[in-house]
BATISE-792498 format. One line per field, with one value per atom (N, C-alpha, C): x, z, y; residue in one letter; atom name. Coordinates in steps of 0.05 Angstrom, whole numbers, padded with zeros to 5 digits. Layout:
<pts>
X c(X  ...);
Z c(Z  ...);
Y c(Y  ...);
code c(a  ...);
site c(CA  ...);
</pts>
This chain:
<pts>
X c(00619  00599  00597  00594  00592  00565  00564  00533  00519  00550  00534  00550  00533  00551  00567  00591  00612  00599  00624  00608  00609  00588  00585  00595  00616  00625  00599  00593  00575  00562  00542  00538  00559  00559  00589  00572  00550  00538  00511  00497  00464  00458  00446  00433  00402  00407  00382  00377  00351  00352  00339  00350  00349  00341  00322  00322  00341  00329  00360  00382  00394  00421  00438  00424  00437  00421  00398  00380  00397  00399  00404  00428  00454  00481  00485  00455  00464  00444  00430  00416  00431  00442  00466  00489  00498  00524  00529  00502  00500  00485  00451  00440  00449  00444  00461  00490  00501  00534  00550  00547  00551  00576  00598  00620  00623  00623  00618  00647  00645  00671  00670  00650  00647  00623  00632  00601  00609  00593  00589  00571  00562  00541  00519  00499  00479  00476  00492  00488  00500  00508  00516  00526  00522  00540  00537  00557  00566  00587  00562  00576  00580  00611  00616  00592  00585  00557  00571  00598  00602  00628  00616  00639  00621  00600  00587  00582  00578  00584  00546  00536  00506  00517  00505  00496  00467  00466  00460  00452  00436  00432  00421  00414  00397  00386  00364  00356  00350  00345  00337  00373  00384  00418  00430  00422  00429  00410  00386  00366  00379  00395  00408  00431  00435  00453  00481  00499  00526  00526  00553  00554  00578  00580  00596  00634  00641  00668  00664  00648  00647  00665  00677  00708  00695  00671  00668  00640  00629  00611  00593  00573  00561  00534  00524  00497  00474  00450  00434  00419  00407  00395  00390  00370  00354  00321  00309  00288  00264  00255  00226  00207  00210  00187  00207  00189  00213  00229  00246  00256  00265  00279  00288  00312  00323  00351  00358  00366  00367  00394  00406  00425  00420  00449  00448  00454  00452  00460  00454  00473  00460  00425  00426  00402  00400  00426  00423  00434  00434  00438  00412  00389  00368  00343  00342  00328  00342  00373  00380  00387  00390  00372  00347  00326  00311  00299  00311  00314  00335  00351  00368  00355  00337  00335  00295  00289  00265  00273  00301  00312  00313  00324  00333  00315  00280  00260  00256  00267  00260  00242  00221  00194  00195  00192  00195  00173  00160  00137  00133  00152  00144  00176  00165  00180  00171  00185  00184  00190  00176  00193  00187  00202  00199  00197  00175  00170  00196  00228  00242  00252  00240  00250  00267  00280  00301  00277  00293  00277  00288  00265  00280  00254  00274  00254  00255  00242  00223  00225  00234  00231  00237  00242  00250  00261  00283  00306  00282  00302  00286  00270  00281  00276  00246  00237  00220  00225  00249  00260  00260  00243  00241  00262  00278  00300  00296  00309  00306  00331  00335  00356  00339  00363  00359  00375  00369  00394  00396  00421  00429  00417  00407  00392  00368  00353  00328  00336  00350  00365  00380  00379  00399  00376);
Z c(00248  00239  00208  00195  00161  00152  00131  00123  00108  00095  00078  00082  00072  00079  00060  00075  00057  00036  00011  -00014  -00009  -00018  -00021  -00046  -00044  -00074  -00079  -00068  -00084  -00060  -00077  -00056  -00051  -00032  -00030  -00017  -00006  -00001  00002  -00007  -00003  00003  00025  00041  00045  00036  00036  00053  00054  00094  00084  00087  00081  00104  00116  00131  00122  00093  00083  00062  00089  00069  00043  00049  00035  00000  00008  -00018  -00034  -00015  -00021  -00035  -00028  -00033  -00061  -00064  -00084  -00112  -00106  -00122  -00133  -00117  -00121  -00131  -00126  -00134  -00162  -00165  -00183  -00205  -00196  -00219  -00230  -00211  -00221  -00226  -00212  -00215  -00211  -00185  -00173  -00150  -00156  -00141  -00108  -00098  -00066  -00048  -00035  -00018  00013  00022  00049  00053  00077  00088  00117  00127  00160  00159  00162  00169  00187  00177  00191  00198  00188  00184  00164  00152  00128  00101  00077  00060  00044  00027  00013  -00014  -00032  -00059  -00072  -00087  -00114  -00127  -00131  -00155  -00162  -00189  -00198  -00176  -00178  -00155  -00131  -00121  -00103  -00087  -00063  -00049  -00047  -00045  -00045  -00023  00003  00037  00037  00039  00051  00072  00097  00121  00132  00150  00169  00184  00183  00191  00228  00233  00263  00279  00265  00269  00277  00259  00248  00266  00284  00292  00324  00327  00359  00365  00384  00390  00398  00386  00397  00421  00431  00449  00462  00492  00501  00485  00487  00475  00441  00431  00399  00383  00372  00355  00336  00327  00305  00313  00331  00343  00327  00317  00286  00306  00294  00311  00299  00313  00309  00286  00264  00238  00230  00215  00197  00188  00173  00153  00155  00158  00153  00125  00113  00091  00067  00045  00007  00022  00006  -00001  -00027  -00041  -00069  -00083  -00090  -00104  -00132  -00140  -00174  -00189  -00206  -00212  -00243  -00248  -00283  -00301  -00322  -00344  -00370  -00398  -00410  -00418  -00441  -00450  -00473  -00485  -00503  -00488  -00466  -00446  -00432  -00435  -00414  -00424  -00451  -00464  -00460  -00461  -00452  -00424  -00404  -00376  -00378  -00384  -00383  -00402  -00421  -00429  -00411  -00398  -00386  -00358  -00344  -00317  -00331  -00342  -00358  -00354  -00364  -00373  -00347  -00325  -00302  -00282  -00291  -00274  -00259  -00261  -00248  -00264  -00256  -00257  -00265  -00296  -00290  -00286  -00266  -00257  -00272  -00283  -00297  -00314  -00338  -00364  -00365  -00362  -00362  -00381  -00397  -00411  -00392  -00377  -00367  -00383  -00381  -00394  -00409  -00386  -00403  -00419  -00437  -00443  -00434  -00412  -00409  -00397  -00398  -00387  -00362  -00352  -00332  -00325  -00314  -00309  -00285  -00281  -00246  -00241  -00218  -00211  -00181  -00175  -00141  -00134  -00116  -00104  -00083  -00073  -00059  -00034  -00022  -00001  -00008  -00037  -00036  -00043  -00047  -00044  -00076  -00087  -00112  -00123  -00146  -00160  -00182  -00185  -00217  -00235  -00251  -00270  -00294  -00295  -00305  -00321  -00342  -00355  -00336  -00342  -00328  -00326  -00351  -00366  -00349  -00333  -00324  -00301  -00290  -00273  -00279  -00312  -00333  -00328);
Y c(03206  03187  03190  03167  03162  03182  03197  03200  03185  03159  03142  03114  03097  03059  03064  03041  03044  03025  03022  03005  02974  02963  02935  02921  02903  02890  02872  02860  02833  02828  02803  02773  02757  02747  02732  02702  02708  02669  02680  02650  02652  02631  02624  02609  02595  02569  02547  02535  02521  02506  02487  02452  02428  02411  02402  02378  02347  02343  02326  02328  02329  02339  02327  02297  02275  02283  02293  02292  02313  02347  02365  02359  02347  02339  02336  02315  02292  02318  02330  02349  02361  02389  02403  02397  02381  02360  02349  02332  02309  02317  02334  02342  02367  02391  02416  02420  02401  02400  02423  02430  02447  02430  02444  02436  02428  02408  02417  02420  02442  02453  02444  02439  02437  02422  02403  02392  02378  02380  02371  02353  02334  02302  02325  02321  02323  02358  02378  02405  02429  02412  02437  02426  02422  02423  02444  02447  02480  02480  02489  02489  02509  02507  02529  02542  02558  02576  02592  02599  02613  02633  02658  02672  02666  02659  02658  02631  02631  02598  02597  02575  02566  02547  02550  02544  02530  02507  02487  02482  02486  02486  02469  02450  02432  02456  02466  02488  02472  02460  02440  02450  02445  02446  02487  02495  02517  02536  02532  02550  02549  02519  02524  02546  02560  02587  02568  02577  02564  02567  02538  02537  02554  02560  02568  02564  02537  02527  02526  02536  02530  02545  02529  02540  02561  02564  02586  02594  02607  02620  02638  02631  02631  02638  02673  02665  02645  02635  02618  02633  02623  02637  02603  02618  02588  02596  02584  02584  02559  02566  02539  02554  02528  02534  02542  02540  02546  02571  02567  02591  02597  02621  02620  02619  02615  02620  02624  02642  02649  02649  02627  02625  02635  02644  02660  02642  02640  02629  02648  02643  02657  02645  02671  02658  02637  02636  02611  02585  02574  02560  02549  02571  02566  02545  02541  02517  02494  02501  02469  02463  02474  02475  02459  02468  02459  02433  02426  02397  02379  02393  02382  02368  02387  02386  02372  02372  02352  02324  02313  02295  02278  02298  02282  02286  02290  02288  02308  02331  02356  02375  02377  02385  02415  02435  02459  02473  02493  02495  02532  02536  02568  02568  02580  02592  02626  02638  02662  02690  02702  02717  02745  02759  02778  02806  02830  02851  02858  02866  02876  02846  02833  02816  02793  02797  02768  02744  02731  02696  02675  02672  02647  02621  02604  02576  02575  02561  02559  02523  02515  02491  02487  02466  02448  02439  02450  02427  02403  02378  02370  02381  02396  02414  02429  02434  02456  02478  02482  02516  02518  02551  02554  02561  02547  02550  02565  02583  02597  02601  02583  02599  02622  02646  02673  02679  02698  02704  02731  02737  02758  02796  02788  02814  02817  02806  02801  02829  02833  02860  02887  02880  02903  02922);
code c(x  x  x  x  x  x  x  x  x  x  x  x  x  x  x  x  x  x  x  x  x  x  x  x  x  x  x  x  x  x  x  x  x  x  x  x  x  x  x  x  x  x  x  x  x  x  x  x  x  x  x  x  x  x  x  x  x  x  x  x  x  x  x  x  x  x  x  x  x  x  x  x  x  x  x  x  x  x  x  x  x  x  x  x  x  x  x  x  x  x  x  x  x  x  x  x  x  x  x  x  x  x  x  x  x  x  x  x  x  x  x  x  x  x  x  x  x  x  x  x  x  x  x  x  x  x  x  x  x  x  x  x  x  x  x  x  x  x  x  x  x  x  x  x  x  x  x  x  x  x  x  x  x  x  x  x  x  x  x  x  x  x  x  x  x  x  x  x  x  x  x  x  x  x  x  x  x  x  x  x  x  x  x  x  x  x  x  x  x  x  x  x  x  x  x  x  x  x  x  x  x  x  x  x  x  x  x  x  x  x  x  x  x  x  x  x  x  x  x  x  x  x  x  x  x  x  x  x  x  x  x  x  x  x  x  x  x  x  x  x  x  x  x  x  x  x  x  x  x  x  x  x  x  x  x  x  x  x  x  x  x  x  x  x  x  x  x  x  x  x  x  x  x  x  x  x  x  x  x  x  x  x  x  x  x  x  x  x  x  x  x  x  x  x  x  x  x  x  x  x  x  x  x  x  x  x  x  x  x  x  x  x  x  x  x  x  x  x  x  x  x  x  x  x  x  x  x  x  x  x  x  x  x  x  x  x  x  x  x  x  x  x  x  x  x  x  x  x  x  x  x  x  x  x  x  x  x  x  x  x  x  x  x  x  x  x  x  x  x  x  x  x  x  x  x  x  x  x  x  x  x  x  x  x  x  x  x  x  x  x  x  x  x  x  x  x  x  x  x  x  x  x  x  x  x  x  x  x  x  x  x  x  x  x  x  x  x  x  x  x);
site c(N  CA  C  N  CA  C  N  CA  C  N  CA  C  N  CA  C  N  CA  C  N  CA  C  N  CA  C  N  CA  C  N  CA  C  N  CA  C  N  CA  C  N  CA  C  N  CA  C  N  CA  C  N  CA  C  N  CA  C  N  CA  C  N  CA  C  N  CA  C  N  CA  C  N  CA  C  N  CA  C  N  CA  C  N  CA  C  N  CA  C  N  CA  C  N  CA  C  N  CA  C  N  CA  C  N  CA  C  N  CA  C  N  CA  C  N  CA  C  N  CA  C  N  CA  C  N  CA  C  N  CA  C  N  CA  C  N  CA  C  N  CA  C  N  CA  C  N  CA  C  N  CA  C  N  CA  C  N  CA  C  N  CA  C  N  CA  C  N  CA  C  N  CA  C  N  CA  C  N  CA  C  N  CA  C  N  CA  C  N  CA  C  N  CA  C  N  CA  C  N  CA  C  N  CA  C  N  CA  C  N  CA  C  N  CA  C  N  CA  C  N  CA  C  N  CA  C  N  CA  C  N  CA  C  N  CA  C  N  CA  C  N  CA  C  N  CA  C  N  CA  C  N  CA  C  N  CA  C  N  CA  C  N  CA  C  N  CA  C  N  CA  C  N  CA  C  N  CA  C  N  CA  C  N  CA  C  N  CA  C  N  CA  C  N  CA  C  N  CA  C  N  CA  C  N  CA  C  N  CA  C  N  CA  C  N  CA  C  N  CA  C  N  CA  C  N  CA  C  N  CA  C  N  CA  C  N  CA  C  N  CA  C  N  CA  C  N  CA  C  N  CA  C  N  CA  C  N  CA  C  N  CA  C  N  CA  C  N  CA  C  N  CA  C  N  CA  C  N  CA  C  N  CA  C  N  CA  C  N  CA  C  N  CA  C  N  CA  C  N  CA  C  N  CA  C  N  CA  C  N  CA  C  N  CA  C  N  CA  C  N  CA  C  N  CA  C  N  CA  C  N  CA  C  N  CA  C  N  CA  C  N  CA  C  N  CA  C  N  CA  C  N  CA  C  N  CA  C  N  CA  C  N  CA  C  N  CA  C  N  CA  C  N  CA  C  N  CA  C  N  CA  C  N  CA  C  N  CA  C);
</pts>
């Protein structure tokens, strides 16, 4: 038996839960411009974030347990209510974020200077779910 876990490289996906997906799509996609790799009608789409993939869910879809014949037997998981997601940017990037995401009607609900100094903004995908871009320092 181990006395300790083996090592963890990273995050490798983080997971949102969307009733519409079409909104979510066009958010991710169009306003953040965030690459999209995958999508299923009515339960999943899934975009590029850097080295990390950002999951998309129909949480109604995603809360049912596969079925017996299901080609990729995924247990049932899903979310009701915001959730959060924190993407990096530097910090001379994060004023124009937020003139950026001003411009195109997205609402920023907190500007942040955190004790050890770094900064991040606060806002809303359609879903609800609290978005934050950060500079990376906010974890140094």
């Amino acid at each position: 038996m181990a006395t300790e876990p083996p090592p963890i490289i990273g995050t490798l996906e983080t997971a949102l839960y969307a009733a519409d997906l079409a909104a979510a799509e066009k958010f991710w996609g169009e306003t953040i411009g965030l690459r999209m790799i995958a999508r299923v009608d009515g339960r999943h789409v899934f975009f590029r974030c850097g080295a990390q993939v950002l999951l998309i869910f129909n949480p109604a879809v995603t809360e049912q347990p596969p079925t017996p014949d299901s080609a990729l037997p995924v247990p049932a998981h899903g979310a009701r209510g915001p959730g959060h997601f924190c993407m990096s940017a530097a910090r001379a990037d994060i004023d124009g974020w937020r003139a950026y995401l001003t411009e195109n009607a997205v609402e920023i609900e907190a500007d942040i200077i955190w004790p050890n100094g770094a900064r991040s903004i606060y806002f809303r995908d359609p879903a609800g779910n609290s978005i934050e871009i950060a500079e990376a320092a906010l974890w140094s």
